[in-house]
C-alpha positions as CSV (number, residue, x, y, z in Angstrom):
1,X,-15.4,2.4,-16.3
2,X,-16.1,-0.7,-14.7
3,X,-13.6,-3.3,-13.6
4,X,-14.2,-6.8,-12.5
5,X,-11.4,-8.6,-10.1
6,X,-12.0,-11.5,-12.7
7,X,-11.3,-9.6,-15.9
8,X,-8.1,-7.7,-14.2
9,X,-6.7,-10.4,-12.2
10,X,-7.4,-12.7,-15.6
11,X,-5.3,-10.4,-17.6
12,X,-2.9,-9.7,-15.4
13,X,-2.2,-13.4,-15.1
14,X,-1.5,-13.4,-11.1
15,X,-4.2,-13.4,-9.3
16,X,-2.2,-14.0,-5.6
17,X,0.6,-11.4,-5.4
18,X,-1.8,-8.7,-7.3
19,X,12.2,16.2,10.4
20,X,12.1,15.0,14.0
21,X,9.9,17.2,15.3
22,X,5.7,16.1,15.6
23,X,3.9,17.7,12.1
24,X,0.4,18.5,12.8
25,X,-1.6,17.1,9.2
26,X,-5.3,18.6,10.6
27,X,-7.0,17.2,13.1
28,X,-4.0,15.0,14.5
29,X,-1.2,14.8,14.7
30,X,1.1,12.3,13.3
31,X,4.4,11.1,14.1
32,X,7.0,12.7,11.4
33,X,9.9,10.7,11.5
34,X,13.5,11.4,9.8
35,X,14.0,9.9,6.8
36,X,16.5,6.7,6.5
37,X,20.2,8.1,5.5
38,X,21.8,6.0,3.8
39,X,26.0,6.9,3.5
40,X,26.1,10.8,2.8
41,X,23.0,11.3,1.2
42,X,19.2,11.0,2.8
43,X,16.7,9.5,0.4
44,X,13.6,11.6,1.0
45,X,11.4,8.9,1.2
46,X,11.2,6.1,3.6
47,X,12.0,3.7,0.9
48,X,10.7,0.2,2.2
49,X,9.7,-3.3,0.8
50,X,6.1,-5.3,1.9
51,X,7.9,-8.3,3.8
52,X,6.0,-10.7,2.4
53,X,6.7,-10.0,-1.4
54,X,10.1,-11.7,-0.7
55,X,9.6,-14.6,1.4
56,X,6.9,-15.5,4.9
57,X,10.5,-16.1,6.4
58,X,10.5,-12.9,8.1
59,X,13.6,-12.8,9.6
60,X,15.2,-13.8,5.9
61,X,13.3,-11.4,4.4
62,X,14.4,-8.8,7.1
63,X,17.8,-9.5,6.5
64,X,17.7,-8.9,2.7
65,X,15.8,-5.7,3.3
66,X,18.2,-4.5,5.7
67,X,21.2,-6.2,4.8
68,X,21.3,-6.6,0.8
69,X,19.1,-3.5,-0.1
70,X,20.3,-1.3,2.9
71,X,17.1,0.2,4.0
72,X,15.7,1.1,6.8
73,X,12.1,0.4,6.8
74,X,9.8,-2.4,5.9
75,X,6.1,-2.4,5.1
76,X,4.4,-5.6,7.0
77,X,1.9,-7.8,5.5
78,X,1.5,-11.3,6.3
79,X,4.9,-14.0,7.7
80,X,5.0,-16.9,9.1
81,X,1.8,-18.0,6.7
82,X,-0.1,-15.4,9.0
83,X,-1.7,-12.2,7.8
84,X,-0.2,-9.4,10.2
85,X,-3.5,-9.0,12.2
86,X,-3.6,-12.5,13.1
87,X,-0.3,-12.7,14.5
88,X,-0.3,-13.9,18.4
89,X,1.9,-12.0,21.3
90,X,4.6,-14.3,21.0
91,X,4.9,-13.4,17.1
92,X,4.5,-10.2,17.5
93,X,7.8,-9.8,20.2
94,X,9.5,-12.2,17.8
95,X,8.6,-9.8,14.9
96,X,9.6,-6.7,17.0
97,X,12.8,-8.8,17.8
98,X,13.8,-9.2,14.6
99,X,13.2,-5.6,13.4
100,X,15.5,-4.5,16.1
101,X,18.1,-6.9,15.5
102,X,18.1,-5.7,11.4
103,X,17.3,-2.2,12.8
104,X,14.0,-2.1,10.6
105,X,11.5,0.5,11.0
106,X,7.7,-0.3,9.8
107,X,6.1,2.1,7.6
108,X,2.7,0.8,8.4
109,X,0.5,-2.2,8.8
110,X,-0.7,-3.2,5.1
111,X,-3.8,-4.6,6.7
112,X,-6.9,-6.2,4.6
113,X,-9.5,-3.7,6.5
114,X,-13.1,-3.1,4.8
115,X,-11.6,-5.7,2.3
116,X,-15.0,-7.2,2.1
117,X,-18.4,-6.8,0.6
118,X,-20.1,-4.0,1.7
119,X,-23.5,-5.2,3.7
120,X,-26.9,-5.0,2.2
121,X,-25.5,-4.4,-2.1
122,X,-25.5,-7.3,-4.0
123,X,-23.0,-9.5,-3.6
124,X,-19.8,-8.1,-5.8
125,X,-18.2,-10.3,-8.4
126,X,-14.8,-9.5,-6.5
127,X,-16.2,-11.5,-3.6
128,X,-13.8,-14.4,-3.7
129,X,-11.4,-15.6,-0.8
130,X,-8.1,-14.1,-2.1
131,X,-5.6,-11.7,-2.4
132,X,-6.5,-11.3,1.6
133,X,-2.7,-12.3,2.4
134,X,-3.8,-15.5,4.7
135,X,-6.7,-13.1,6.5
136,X,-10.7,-13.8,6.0
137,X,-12.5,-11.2,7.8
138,X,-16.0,-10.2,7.0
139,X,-18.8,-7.6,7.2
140,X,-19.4,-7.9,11.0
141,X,-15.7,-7.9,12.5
142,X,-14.5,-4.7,10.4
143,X,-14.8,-2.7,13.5
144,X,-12.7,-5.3,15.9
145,X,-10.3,-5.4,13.4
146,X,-9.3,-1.9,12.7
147,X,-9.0,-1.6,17.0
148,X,-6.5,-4.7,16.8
149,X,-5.0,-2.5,13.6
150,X,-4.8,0.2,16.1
151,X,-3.0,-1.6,18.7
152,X,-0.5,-3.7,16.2
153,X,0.5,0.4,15.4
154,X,1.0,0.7,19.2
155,X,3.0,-2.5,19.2
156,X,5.2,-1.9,15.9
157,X,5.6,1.6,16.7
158,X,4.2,3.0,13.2
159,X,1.5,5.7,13.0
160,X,-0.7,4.4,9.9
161,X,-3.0,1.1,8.5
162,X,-3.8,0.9,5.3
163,X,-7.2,0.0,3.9
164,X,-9.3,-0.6,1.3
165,X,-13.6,0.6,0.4
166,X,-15.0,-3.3,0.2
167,X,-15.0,-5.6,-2.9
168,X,-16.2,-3.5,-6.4
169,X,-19.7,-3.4,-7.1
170,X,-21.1,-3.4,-10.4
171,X,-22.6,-0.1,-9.9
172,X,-21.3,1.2,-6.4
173,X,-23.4,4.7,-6.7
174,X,-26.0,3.9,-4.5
175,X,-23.3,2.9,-1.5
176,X,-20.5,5.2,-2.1
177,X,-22.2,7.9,0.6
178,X,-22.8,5.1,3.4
179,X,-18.8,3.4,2.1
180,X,-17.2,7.1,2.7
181,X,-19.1,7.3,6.1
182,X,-17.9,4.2,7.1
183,X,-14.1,5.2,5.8
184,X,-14.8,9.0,8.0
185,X,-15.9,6.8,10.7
186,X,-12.9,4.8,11.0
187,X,-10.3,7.7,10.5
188,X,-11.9,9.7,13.0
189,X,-11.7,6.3,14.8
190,X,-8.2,6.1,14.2
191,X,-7.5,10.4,15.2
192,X,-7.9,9.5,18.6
193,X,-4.3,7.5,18.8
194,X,-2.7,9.7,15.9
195,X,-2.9,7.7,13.0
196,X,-3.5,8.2,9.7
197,X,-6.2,5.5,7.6
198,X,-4.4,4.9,4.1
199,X,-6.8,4.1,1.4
200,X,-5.4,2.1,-1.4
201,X,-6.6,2.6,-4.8
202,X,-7.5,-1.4,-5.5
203,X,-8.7,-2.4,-9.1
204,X,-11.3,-5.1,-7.1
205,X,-12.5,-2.7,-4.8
206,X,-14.1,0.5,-4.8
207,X,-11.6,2.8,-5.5
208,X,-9.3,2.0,-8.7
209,X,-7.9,4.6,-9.8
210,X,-6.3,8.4,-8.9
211,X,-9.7,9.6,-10.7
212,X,-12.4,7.8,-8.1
213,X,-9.5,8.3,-5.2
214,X,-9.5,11.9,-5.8
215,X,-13.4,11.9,-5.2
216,X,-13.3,10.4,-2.4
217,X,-10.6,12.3,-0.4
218,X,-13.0,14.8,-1.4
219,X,-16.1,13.5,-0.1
220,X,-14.1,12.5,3.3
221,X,-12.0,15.8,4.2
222,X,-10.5,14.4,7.6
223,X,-6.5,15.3,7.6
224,X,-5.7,11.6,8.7
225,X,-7.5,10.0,5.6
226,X,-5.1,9.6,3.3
227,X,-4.2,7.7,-0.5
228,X,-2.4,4.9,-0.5
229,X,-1.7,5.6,-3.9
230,X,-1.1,2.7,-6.0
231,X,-0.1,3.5,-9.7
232,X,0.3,0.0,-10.9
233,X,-2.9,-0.8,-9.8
234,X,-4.1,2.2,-11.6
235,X,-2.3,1.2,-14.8
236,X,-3.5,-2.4,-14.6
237,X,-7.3,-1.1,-15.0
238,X,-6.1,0.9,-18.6
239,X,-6.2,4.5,-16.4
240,X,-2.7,6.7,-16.7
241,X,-1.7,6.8,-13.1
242,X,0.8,10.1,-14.3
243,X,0.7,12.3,-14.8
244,X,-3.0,12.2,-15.2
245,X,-4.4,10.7,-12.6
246,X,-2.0,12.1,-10.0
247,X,-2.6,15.6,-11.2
248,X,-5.9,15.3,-10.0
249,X,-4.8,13.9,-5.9
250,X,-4.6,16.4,-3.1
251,X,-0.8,16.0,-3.0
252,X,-0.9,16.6,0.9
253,X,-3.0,13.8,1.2
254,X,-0.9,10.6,0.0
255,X,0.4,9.3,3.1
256,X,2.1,5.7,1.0
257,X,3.1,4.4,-2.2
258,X,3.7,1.3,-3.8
259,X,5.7,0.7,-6.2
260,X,5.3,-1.7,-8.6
261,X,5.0,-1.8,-12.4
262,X,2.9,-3.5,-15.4
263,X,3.1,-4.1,-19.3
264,X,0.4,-3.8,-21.9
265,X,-0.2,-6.9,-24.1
266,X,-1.1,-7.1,-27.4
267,X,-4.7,-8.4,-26.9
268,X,-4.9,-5.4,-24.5
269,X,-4.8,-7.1,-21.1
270,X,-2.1,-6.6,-18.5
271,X,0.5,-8.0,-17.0
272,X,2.4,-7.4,-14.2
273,X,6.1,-5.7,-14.8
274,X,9.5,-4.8,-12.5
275,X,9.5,-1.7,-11.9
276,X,10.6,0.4,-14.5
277,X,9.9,-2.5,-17.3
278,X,6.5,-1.7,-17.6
279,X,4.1,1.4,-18.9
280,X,4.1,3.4,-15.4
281,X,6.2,6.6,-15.9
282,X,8.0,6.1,-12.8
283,X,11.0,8.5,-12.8
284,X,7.8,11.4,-13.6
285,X,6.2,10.2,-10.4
286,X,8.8,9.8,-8.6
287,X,10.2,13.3,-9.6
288,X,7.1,14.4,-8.6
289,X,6.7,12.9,-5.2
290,X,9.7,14.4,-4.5
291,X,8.9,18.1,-6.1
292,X,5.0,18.0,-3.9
293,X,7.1,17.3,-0.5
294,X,5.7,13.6,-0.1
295,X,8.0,12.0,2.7
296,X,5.9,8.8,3.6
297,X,6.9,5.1,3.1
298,X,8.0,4.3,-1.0
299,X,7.2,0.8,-0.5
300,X,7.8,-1.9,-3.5
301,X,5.5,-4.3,-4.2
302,X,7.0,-6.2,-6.5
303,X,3.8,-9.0,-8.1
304,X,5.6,-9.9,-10.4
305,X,7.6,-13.4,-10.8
306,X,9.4,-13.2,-13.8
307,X,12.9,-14.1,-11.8
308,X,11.1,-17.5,-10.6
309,X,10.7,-16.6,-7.5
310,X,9.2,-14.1,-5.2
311,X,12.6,-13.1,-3.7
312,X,14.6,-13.1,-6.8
313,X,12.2,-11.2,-8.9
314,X,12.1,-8.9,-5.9
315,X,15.9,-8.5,-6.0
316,X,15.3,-7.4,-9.8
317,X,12.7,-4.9,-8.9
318,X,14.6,-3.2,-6.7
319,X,17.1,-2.9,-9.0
320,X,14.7,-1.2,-11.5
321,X,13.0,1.1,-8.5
322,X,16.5,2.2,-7.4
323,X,17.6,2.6,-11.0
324,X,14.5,4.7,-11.4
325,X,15.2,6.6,-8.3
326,X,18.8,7.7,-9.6
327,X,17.0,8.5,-13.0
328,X,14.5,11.0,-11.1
329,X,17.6,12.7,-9.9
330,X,17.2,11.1,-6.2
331,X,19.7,9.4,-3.9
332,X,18.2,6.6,-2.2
């Protein structure tokens, strides 16, 4: 299949938002860390929320996280009108500040790494300047940018940055072995301090859906290269994230997820959904999460705006991800 970020962000009618012991996963090893208990019961995932999908007031958005939802983790993206990577040191000790005061743990730094066209193909239709999350990085300062995504994990005390394979080409065949040694470069980059490299299955970029992710975590066998597995993005691109296309993943191998949800239209375009309102079979997956021993961040990423705004249509997806989560049987 081939997707265009025109096409799918055109359909989808918003193109902005689109145990405590060390575990060795291959080469490296990556910080395990407890899941949140909340009252008597531990969820078994670290249930989280990308910041910015609520509000670039960080420390509001901290608050409802923390305070209204009651969790204990928080996936960061951009605040302050600043993509994560371009925060200063000052920001950064604020940030950290603020975590601590909410006590916040992040699950990783949802960075816009390789999120660019990949040098020497023609230029990819998906090659516009958005959906970056107030960050505009090209070609040439990849490799500075995932070492600054390497020390913003030192700094937030988190152990993975997620990524994407550079803006979709028309026919990416010829490129895919030179993208995945780029990808193996960078996780092997990223082994030396213990991290893990999430890919994220992106309808705009190279990697849509659990089908093409599933190739590639084949094609690049490093332990610290994981999925950031994405099943509404999967969904938006007419693919059946599950069970289908998550039958296919190396289940030891999805090191995220976000959660969010989408709705097929009558002219048979897309449009993004709360979660649980939408065509994504979300108590399955999450069952199934749950069943293959995936412990990693559960991180909603709400898109849609059908509330009015970001924060309350937030507050309703959260409803429908937690209503989701009691449905799969799970206590979080």
């Amino acid at each position: 299949m081939t997707y265009t970020r025109r096409t799918v962000l055109a359909s989808l009618g918003l193109a902005g938002l689109g145990a405590a012991v060390p575990r060795l996963v291959g080469e490296v090893a990556l910080a395990s860390r407890p899941p949140f208990t909340a009252g008597s019961s531990a969820c078994p995932f670290r249930l989280a929320v990308i910041n910015d999908e609520i509000t670039q007031d960080f420390e509001k958005a901290c608050q409802i996280v923390a305070g209204e939802f009651g969790l204990g983790w928080i996936e960061l993206r951009s605040m302050w009108n600043q993509n994560v990577t371009e925060l200063d040191a000052k920001q950064i000790e604020e940030a950290n500040k603020i975590l601590g005061e909410h006590k916040l743990r992040v699950t990783d730094i949802a960075s816009p790494l390789f999120k660019t066209d990949w040098p020497g193909a023609p230029r990819s239709s998906q090659s516009e300047k958005r959906d970056q999350f107030d960050a505009g990085f090209d070609a040439t300062e990849q490799d500075k940018l995932l070492e600054h995504c390497i020390s913003l994990c030192k700094s937030f005390n988190c152990d993975r940055i997620r990524c994407f394979d550079y803006w979709r080409l028309d026919d990416p065949k010829p490129y895919r072995a030179t993208i995945n040694a780029k990808l193996q470069r960078a996780a092997e980059r990223c082994a030396k301090d213990n991290i893990a490299l999430l890919l994220e299955n992106e309808m705009s970029c190279n990697t849509a859906t659990g089908e093409e992710a599933a190739a590639v975590l084949k094609a690049i066998p490093n332990k610290n290269f994981m999925l950031n597995w994405d099943p509404g993005n999967a969904a938006a691109v007419g693919s059946t994230p599950y069970p289908t296309g998550y039958d296919l993943l190396p289940k030891d191998r999805i090191g995220h997820c976000h959660c969010k949800d989408v709705i097929k239209k009558l002219d048979h375009k897309y449009d993004w959904a709360p979660v649980g309102g939408g065509i994504v079979d979300w108590v399955g997956q999450l069952q199934a999460l749950q069943r293959d021993g995936f412990r990693y961040g559960l991180s909603l990423e709400t898109h849609w705006h059908g509330a009015g705004t970001p924060e309350a249509s937030t507050r309703v997806s959260m409803e429908g991800l937690k209503k989701a989560l009691a449905k799969a049987g799970l206590s979080c």
